[in-house]
ROMARMI-667143 format. One line per field, with one value per atom (N, C-alpha, C): residue number from 1; residue in three letters; y negated, z negated, x. Coordinates in steps of 0.2 Angstrom, whole numbers, plus 5000, padded with zeros to 4 digits. Last residue first. Layout:
N
lumti <- (NUM,...)
zati <- (ALA,...)
y <- (Y,...)
z <- (Z,...)
x <- (X,...)
END
This chain:
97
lumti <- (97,97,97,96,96,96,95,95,95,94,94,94,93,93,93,92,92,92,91,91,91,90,90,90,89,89,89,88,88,88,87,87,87,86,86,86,85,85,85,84,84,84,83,83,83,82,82,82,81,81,81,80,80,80,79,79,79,78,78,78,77,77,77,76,76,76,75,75,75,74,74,74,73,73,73,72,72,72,71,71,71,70,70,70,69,69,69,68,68,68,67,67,67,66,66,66,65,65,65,64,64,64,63,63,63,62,62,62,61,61,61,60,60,60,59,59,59,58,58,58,57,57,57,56,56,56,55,55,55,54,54,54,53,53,53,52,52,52,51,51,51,50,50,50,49,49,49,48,48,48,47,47,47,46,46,46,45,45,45,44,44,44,43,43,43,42,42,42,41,41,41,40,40,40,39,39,39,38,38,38,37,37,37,36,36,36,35,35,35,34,34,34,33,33,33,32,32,32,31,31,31,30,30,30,29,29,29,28,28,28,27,27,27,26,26,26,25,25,25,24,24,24,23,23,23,22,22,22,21,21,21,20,20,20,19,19,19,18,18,18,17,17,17,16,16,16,15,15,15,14,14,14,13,13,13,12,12,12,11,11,11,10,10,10,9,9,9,8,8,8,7,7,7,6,6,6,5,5,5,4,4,4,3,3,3,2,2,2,1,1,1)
zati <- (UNK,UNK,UNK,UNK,UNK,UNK,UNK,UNK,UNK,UNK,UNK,UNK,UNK,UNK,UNK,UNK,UNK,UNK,UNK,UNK,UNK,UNK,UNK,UNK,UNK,UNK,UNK,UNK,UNK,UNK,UNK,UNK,UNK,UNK,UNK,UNK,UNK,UNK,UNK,UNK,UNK,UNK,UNK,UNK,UNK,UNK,UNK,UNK,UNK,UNK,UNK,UNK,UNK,UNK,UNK,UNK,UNK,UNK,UNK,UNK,UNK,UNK,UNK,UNK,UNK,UNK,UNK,UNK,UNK,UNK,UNK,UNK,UNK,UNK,UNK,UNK,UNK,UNK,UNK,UNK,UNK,UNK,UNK,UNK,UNK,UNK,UNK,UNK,UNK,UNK,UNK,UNK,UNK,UNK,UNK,UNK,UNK,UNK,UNK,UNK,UNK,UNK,UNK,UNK,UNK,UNK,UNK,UNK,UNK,UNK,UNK,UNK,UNK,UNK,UNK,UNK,UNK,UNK,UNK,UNK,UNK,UNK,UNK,UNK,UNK,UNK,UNK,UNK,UNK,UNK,UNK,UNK,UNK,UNK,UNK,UNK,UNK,UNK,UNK,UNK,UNK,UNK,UNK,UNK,UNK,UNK,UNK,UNK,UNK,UNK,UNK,UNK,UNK,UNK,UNK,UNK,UNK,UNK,UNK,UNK,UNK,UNK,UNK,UNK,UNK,UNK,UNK,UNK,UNK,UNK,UNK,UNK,UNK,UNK,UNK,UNK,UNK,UNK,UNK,UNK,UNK,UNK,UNK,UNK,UNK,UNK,UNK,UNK,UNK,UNK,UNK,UNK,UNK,UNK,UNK,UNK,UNK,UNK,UNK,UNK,UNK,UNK,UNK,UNK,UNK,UNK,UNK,UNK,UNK,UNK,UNK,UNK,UNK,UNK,UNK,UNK,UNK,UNK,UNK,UNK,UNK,UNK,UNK,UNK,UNK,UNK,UNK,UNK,UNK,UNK,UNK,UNK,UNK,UNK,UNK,UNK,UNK,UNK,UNK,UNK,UNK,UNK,UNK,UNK,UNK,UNK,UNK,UNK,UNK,UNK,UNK,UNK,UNK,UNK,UNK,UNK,UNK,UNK,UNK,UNK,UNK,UNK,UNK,UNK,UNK,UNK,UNK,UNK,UNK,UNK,UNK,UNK,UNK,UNK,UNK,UNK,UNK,UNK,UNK,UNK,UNK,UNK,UNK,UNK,UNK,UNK,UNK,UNK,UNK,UNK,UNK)
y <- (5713,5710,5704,5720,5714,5708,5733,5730,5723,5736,5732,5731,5738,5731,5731,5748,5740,5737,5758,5758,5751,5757,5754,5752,5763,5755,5754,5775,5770,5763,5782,5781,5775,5780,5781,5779,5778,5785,5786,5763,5767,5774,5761,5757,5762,5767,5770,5769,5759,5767,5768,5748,5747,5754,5750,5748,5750,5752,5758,5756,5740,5744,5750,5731,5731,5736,5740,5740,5735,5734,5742,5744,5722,5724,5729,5721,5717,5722,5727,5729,5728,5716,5722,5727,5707,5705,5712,5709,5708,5708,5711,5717,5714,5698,5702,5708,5692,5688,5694,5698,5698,5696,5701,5697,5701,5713,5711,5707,5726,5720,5720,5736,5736,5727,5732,5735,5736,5720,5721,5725,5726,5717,5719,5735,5737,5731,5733,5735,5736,5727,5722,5727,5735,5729,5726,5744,5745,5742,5733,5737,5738,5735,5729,5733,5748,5746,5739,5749,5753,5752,5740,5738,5743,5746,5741,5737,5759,5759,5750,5752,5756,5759,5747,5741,5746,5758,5753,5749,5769,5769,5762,5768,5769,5769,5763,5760,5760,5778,5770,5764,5787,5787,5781,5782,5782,5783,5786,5777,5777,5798,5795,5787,5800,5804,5798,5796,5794,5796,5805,5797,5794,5817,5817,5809,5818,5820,5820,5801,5806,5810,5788,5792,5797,5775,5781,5783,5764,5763,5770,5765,5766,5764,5759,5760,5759,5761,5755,5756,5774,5771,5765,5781,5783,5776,5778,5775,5777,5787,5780,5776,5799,5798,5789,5799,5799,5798,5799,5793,5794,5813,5804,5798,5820,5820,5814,5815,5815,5816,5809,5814,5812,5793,5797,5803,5789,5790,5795,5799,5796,5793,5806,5800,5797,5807,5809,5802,5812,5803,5808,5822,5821,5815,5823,5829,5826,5813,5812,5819,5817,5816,5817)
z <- (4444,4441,4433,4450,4452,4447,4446,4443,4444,4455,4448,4445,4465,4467,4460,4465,4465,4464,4464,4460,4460,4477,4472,4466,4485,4484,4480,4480,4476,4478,4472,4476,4474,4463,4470,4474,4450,4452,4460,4448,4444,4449,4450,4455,4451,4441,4447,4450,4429,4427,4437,4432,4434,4433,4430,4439,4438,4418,4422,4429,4413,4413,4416,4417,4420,4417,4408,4416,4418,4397,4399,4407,4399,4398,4398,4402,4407,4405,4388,4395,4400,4380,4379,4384,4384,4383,4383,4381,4388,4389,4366,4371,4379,4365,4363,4367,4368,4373,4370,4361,4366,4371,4346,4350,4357,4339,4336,4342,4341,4344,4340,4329,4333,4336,4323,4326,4331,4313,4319,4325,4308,4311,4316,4301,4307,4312,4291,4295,4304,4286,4286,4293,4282,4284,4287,4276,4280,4282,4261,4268,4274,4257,4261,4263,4252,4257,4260,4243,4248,4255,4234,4236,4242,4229,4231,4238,4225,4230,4232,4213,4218,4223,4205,4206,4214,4202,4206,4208,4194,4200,4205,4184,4182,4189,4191,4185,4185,4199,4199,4195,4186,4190,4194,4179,4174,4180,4193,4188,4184,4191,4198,4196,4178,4180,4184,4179,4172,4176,4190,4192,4184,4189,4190,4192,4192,4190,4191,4196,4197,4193,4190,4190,4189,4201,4194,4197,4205,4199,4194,4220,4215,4207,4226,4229,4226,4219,4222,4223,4216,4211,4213,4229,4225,4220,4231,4236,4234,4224,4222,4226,4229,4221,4221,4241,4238,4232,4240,4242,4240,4233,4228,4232,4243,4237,4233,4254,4255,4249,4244,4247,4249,4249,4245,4247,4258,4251,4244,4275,4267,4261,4282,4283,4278,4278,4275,4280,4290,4286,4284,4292,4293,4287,4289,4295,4296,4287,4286,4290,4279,4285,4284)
x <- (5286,5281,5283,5299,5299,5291,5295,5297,5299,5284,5281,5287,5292,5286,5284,5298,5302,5299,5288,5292,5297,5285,5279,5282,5296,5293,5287,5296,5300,5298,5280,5287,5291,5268,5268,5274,5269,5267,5270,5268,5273,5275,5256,5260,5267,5248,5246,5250,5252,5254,5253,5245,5254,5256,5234,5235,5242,5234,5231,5232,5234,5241,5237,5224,5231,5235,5215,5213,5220,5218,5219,5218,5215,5221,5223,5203,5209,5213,5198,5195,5200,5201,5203,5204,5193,5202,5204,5180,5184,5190,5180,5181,5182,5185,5188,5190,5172,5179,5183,5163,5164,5169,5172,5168,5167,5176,5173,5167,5190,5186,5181,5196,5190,5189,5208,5209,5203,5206,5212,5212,5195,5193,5201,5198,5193,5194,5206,5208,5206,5197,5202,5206,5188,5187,5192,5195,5195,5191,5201,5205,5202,5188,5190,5196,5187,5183,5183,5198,5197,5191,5193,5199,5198,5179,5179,5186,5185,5181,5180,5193,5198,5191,5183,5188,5190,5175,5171,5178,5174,5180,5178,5167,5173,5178,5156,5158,5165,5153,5154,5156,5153,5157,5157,5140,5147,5152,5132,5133,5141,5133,5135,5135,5128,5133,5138,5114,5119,5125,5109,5111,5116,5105,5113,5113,5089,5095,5101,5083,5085,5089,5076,5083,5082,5067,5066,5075,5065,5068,5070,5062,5056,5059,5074,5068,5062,5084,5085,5078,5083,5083,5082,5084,5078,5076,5099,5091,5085,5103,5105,5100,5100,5099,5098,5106,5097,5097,5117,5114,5107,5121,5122,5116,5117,5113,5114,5126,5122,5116,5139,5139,5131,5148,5145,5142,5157,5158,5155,5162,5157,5162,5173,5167,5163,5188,5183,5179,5202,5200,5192,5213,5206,5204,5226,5224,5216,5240,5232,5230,5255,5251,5244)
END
């Protein structure tokens, strides 16, 4: 069981490291380290971040026509959850829908 998904990959000290080097060229303390670690885990961060590419694309709307679709359709099951609540004839009326 998942209790909590990690937000990062890298910690807040790696980014600077790596944004320093990208930036000015210089390396920081602990960039030999944070590179051999890249290197060495690049194949299984790279698979891990198309997953959640792939997973987002399914699960987060992208388009506009998406998040409209999306909208509609929670917005009719929230009408039919209210048609559901309110006794028996509201109860016939959605299941005759």
């Amino acid at each position: 069981m998942v209790k909590e998904l990690r937000s990062y990959v890298f910690t807040g000290r790696e980014r600077e490291i790596l944004k320093r080097f990208i930036e000015t060229g210089e390396k920081l303390d602990g960039f030999s380290v944070l590179v051999h670690h890249l290197k060495k885990h690049r194949d299984a961060l790279i698979r891990d971040l198309e997953l959640i590419e792939t997973v987002s694309k399914k699960v987060v709307p992208s388009t506009v026509e998406e998040v409209e679709d999306e909208i509609l359709k929670q917005s009719e099951e929230r009408r039919k959850a209210r048609l559901r609540t309110r006794g028996p004839y509201r109860k016939a009326h959605v299941e005759k829908m």
